[in-house]
N, C-alpha and C positions, 0 to 999 in steps of 0.2 A: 659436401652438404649443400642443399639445391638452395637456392633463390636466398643468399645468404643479404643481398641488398633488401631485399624485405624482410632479412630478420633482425638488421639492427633494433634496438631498442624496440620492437615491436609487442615485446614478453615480458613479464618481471613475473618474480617472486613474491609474492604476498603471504606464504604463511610458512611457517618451518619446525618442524615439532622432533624429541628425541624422550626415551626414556631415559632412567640411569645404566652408569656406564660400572661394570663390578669385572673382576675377574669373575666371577659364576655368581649369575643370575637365575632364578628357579626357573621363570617363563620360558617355554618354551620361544621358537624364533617366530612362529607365525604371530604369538601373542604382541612379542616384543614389536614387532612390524605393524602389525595394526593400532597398537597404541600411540607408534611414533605418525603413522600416518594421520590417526584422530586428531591428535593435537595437533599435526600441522594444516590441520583442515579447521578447527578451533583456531587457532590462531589468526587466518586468516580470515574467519565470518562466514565461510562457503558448506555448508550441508553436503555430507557424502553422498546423498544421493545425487551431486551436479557433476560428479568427479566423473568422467567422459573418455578418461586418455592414462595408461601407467606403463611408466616405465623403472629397470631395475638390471641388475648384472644376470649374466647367464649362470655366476656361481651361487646367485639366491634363490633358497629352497621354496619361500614358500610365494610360491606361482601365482599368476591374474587370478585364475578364476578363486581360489580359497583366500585370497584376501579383499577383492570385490564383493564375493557373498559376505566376508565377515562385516567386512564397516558398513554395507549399506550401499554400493555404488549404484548408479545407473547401467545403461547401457553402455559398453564400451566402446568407441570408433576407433581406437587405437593403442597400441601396446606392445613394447617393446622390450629387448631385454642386448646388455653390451656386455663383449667377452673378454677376457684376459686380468678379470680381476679388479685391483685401484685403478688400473687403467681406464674402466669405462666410467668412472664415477660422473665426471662433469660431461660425457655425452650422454648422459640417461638425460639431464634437463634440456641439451642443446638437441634432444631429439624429439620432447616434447615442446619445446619451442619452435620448432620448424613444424611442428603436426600442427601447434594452434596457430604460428601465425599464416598457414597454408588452410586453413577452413578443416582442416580430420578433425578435428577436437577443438573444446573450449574450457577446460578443468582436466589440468595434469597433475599426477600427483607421479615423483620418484621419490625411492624408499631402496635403504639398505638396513637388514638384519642379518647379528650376527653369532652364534654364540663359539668366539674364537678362544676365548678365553676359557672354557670350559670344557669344549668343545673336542677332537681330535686332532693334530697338527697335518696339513692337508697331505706332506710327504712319505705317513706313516702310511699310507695305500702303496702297498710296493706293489697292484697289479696296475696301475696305471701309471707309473714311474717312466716307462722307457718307451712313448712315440721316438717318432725319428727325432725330432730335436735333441731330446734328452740322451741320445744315445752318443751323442757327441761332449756330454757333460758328467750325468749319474755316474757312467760306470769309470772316472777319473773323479770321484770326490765330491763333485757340484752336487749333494742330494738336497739343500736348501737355496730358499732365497738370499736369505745370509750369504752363504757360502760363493754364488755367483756375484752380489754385489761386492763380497770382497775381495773377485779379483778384477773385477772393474776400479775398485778406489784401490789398490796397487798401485794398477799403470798409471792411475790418473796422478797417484804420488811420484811415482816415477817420471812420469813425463813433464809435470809443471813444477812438482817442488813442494807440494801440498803436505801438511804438518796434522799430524793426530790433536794439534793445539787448534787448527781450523774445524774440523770435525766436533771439538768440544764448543767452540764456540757456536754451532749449529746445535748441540742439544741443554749447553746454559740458557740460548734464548728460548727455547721451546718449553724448558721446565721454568724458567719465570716467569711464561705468561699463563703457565699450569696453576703456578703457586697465586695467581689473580684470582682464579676459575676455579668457583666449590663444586663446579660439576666435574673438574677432571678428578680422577684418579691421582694423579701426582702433586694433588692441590695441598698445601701444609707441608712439601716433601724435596726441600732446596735440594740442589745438586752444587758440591764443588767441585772444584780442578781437582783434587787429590782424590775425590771420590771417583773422578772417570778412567783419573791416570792407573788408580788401581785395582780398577773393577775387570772381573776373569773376561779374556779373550771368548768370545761368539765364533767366532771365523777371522781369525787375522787379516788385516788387521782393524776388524770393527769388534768391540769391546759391550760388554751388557749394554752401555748407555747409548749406544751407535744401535739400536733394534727399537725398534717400535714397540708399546705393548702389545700382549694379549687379553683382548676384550670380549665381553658380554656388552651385547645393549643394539639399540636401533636406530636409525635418525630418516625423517622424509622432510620433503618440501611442497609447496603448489604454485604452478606456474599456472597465470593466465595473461590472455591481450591486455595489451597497455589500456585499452579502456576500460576493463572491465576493474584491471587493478586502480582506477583513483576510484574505485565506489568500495575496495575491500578496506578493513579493519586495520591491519598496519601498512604503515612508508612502503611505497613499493620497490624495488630493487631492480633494475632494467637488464635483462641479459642484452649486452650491448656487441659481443663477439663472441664468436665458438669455434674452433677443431677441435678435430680429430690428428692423429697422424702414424702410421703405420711406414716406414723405409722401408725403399727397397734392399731385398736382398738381407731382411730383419730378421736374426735368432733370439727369441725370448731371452734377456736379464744380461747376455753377453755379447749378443753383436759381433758374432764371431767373423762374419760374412763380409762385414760393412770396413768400404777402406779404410774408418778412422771408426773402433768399437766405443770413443767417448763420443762420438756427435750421436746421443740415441735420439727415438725418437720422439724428443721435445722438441729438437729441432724443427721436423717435419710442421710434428702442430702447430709452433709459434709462428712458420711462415705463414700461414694459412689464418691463422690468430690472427696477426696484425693488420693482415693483406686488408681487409673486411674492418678494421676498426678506426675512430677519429683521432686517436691517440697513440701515444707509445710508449715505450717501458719508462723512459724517464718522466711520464706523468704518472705515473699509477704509486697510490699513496699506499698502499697495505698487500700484502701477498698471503695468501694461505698456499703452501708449496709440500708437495705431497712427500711425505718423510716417516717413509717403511724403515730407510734407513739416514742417518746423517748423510750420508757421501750425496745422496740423493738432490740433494740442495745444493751446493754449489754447482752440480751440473746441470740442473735447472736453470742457476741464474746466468749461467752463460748460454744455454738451450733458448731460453726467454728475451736474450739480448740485454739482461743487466750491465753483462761485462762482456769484455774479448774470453777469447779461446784462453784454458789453463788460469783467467784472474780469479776462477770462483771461490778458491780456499783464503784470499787476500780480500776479496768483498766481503768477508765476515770478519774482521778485524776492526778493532776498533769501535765496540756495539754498533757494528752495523744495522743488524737483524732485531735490536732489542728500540721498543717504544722511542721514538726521538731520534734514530739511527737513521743511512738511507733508504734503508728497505723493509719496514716491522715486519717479522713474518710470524705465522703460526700462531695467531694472537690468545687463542683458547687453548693453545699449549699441543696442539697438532696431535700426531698418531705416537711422538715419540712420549709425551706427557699427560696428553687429556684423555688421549682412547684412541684407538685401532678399528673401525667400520667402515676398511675399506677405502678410506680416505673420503667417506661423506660427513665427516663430522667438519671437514675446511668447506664445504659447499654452505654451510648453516651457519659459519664464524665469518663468512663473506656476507653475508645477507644481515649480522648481528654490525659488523663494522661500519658497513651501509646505512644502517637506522641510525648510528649512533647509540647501539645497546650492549656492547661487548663489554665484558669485563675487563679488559685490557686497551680500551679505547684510544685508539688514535687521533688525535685530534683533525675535525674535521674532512674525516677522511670521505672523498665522493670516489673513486675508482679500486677496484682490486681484481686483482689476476687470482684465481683457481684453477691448480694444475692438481691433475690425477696420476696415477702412476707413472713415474720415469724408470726404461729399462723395459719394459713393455709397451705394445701398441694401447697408445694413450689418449686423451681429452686435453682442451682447457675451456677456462672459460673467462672474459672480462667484465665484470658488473661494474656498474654504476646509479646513482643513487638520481 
């Protein structure tokens, strides 16, 4: 990512808007999209016709041009779209951050719609099943995501010692900070240990509560220059650092290729993260950590540099993860508990942590890391308030 010494803090966040989150939602997705875009453009004081710059994943349907005609935009100077899923969530802003603070644009807006939840499950297209990667997977079993991520958290059991009790302790913190949040889905809706211990097997060894939900609903944000943002409506939110990272020699979700298939690529991003930031992991007060599935998270927080190699199922011990712990993570109850959009609803719980408006608030918190898909060529991002 070019001229990243001019992009520290050069960006923020100033508005963030989302519908509601339902297994089936009536609106269609374009609807749903434009609504979350309105309100994040309400939110922050800026009229759509200023909005200059969009970007969005390569798996969202509804395109530049039918969602700039619908809200109203201007003329567009830029607009982009990232591939591979949650993976590209936190570079859709890190690409409109580098467009404004490079002069393309002055009003960005990224936006993910989705209706997952209602919707079809994406591996039910068995004619698009078997590129070449896939052919090394599908026709041995791998036909889901689940299915790959469970035999990544195997080895990772196998090789460090990690316990289905550490995997629980990554989706009690996620559904507590749900049961905070009347916006999530799993808000009213405690989970126990007896409830995970005995919940039907997904893909062995990830169990119902180890999957993410499936959601309906939308979420955007609006990035502009730091000057522009002390004259908008709310606290501004600084993107202070961004990767990307893709390894070499990278097989989507298993890593078949790579000498060690648990360094994915978080790794790659978080060198590239940090390389570029004034901080480091032992300062960052809150985490939104991208969790398709539990396993996801402890190898993030070794990917990210919380812990050594194999500590990640032991840094959730001891409420780690939960309000007051070393690391809050998922404070609006993440993908596992609040909703599934692709993992941009942690892009908009980073910017709520930041104001000091989360339902789940961390005290004082100025720093947080935003990480998109792990297991796929991924993002992150480090705000600061």
């Amino acid at each position: 990512m070019a001229g990243l010494a001019g992009l520290k803090d050069a960006t923020a966040v100033v508005g963030i808007g989302q519908t509601a989150f339902a297994k089936q939602l009536p609106e269609s997705e374009k609807t749903l999209a434009c609504r979350a875009v309105l309100a994040a453009l309400d939110d922050a004081g800026i009229a759509p016709s200023e909005v200059d710059a969009l970007a969005s994943y390569t798996m969202e349907e509804t395109d530049e041009v039918e969602l700039a005609k619908s809200i109203g935009a201007g003329d567009l100077t830029f607009f982009s779209k990232v591939g591979y899923g949650g993976g590209g969530s936190c570079a859709t802003v890190a690409h409109l951050a580098t467009a404004i603070a490079t002069g393309q644009a002055t009003v960005g807006v990224a936006w993910r719609s989705r209706k997952r939840g209602s919707g079809p499950r994406p591996w039910k297209n068995t004619t698009v099943q078997l590129p070449t990667p896939a052919q090394w997977t599908r026709p041995f079993g791998l036909l889901r995501p689940a299915d790959e991520i469970a035999m990544l958290t195997r080895r990772y059991m196998h090789e460090y010692g990690a316990t289905r009790d550490h995997l629980f302790n990554v989706a009690l913190a996620c559904r507590n900070r749900a049961n905070q949040n009347p916006a999530a889905i799993m808000y009213e809706r405690p989970l126990t240990r007896e409830m995970y211990m005995t919940s039907r097997w997904i893909s062995e060894p990830l169990c119902l509560f180890d999957n993410c939900l499936e959601t309906d609903g939308a979420l955007a944000c609006v990035i502009v220059s730091k000057e522009r943002a002390r004259d908008c409506r709310r606290r501004p939110v600084y993107v202070h650092s961004a990767g990307q990272g893709l390894p070499a020699q990278h097989h989507g979700m298993v890593n078949y290729w790579n000498d060690d298939p648990l360094t994915g690529p978080a790794w790659t991003a978080a060198r590239h993260l940090w390389k570029h930031a004034d901080f480091a992991p032992g300062d960052v007060d809150v985490a939104q950590i991208y969790d398709a599935f539990t396993a996801l998270i402890p190898l993030s927080l070794e990917g990210y540099g919380f812990c050594g190699r194999g500590e990640g199922g032991a840094f959730t011990e001891g409420g780690a993860l939960e309000i007051g712990g070393r690391l809050p993570v998922n404070t609006s109850g993440g993908g596992l508990s609040e909703a599934y959009v692709h993992g941009f609803n942690l892009i908009n719980e980073g910017v709520k942590q930041l104001r000091g408006t989360s339902t789940a608030q961390v005290p004082d918190a100025a720093t947080c890391l935003v990480t998109a898909g792990e297991g796929v060529p991924t993002s992150a991002l480090l705000l600061r308030s």
